[in-house]
N, C-alpha and C positions, 0 to 999 in steps of 0.2 A: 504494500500500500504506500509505503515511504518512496519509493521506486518510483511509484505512481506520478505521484504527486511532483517530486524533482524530475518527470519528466513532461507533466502538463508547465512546471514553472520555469523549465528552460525555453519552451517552444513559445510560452508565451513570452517570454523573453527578447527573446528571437524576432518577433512579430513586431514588437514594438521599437526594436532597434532600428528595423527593415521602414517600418512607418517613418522613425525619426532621421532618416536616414532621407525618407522621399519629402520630406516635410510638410506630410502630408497633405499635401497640395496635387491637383493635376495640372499637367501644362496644358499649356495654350498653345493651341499650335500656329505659325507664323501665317500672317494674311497675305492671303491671293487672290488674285482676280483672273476674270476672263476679257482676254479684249475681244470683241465682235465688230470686227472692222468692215468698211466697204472700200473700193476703186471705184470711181465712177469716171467712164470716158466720155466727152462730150465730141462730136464728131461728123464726118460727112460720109454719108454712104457708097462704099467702093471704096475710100479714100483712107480712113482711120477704123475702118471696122469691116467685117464680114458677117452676114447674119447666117448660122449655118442651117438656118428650118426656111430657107427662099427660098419660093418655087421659080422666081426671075433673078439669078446673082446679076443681072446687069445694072450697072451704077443707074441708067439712066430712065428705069424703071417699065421698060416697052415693053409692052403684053400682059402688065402685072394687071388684077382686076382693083377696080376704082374702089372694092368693099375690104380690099385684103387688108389688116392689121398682125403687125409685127409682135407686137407687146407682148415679152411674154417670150421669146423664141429664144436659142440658145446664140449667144456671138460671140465672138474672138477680134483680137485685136488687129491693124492690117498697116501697111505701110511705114511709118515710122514707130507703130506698135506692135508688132509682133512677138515682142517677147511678151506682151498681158494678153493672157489668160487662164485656163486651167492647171493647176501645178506649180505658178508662179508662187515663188518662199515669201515669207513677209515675216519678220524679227521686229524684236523689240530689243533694247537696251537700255543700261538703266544710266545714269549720272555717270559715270567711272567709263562708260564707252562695253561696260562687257554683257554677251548677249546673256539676258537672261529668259527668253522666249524664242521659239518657231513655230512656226503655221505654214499650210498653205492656202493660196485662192484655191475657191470652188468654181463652176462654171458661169460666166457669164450670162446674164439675161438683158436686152433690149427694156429698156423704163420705160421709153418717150421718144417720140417721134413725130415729125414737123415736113407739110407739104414741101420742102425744098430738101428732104433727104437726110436732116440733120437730127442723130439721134443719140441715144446714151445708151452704153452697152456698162451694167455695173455688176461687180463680184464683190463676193463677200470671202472674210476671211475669220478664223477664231484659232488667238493665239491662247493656250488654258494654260495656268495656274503660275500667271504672271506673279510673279513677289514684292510686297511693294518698296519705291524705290522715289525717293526724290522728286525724281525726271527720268520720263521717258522718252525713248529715241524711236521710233519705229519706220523702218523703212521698207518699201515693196522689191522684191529683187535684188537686186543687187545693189539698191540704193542710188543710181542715176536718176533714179524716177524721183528723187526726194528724198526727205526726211523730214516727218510730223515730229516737232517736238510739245510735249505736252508735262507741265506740273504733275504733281500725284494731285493735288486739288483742280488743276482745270482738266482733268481724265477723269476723276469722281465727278467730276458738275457736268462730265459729258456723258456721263451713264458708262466710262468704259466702251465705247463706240467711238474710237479714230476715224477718219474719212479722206481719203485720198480725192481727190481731184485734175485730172488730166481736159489736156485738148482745150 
């Protein structure tokens, strides 16, 4: 019974070491975010974009039906844009220059479109479990295309939605 009891008072022992040891506290674990970014191209048709769901790929729209609407169809980038579209990287970094996110664009969709050809093919991109950081760097590709910089306060007052603009 003495046995017993010196070995319920070690274990308990034990327990509380192990407690006082964790300080009995749980952590917290460090805050992240998600960026949910977009590209938006603004453009001329045939010229900075290709729509790939046209039944007419010709720039100058001959044969097309006067009811046809784009909205909605998948595009890619074309002339001086060829490198935006599907696949294209998109990083972040933090104050220090060092990456601390990757993503890629998803496929391009057609916004808006105007009797003279001129439309917006936009992708979207989500870079997950951003850490936070000062300042953000976030760039599309390779970074010729730019670079958004943004506060950690003017990135929360943006809901974490960066936005690229081209063309």
């Amino acid at each position: 019974m003495a046995r017993r009891r010196t070995l319920i008072s070690v274990l308990v022992g034990v327990a509380l070491l192990a407690l006082a040891a964790c300080g009995g506290t749980t952590r917290t674990p460090p805050e992240t975010h998600h960026l949910k970014g977009t590209l938006t191209l603004h453009g001329t048709y045939g010229e900075d974009f290709l729509d790939l769901d046209d039944p007419d790929p010709s720039p100058g729209f001959v044969g097309r039906p006067d009811d046809w609407d784009p909205e909605g169809h998948y595009c890619v980038g074309h002339g001086g844009y060829t490198d935006v579209k599907a696949g294209l990287s998109a990083s972040v970094k933090n104050e220090s220059g060092t990456v601390i996110g990757i993503g890629t664009f998803g496929a391009g969709t057609i916004g808006a479109f105007d009797e003279q050809g001129n439309y917006t093919c936009v992708f979207h991109f989500v870079i997950r479990n951003v850490p936070k950081a000062a300042f953000y760097q976030i760039e599309a590709g390779d970074g010729h295309r730019g670079t958004l910089r943004y506060s950690y306060a003017q990135t929360q007052s943006n809901n974490w939605k960066p936005a690229f603009t081209l063309g």
